[in-house]
N, C-alpha and C positions, 0 to 999 in steps of 0.2 A: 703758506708758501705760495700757494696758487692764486690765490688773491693780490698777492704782491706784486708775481711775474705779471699778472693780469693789469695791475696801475700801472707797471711799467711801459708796458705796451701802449695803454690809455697817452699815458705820456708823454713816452715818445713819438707816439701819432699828431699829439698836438704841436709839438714843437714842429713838424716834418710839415706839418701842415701850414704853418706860417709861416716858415723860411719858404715854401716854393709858392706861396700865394704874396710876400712879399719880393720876391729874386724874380719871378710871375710878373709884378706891377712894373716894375723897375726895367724890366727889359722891354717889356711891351710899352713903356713910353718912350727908351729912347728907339727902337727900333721903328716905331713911329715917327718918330723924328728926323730919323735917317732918313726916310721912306720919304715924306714929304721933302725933306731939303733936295736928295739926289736925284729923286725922279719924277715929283711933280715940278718943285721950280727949277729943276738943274742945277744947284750948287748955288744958284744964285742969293739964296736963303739961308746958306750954311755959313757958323753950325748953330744960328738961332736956334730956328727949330726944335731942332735936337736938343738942345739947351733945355729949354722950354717944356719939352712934352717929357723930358728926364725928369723935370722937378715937378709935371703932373702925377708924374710914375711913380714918385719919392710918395709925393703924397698921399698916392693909392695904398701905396704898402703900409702906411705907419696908421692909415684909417683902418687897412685889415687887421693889424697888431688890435688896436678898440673893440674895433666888433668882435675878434674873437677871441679876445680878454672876456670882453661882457658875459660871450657864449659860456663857455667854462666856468667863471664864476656861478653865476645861475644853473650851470647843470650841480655844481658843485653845494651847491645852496638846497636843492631838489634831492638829492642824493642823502644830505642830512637830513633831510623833511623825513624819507622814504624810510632813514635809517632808522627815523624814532619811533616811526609807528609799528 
């Protein structure tokens, strides 16, 4: 039973962790974005910008989903190694 509660936890650490490392990328591109349209060029830029560093933000997030896909698998790999010996 305590080994269970214990993956549970494992688990849901991971998942927590890639929703705000993903919500994380995604905001800090467009807010970036904002940033440069409203108060470096003044509006003049908008909402390119924004546009634009949104879908850099996009991209950060779905490369953290990869990498710590990778992460996990591999501990998970380690774990069985660990198990058998």
């Amino acid at each position: 039973m305590r080994e269970n509660l214990r993956y549970f936890f494992v688990i849901l650490g991971d998942f927590l962790t890639v929703g705000l490392a993903v919500g994380g990328s995604v905001a800090a591109g467009i807010l970036t974005g904002w940033f440069l349209d409203e108060k470096v060029f003044h509006g003049r830029t908008s909402p390119w910008l924004t546009i634009i560093c949104a879908a850099f933000g996009i991209a950060g997030g779905i490369k953290n989903i990869f990498v710590m896909t990778r992460r996990r698998l591999r501990n998970n790999q380690r774990e069985k190694e660990n198990a058998k010996d």
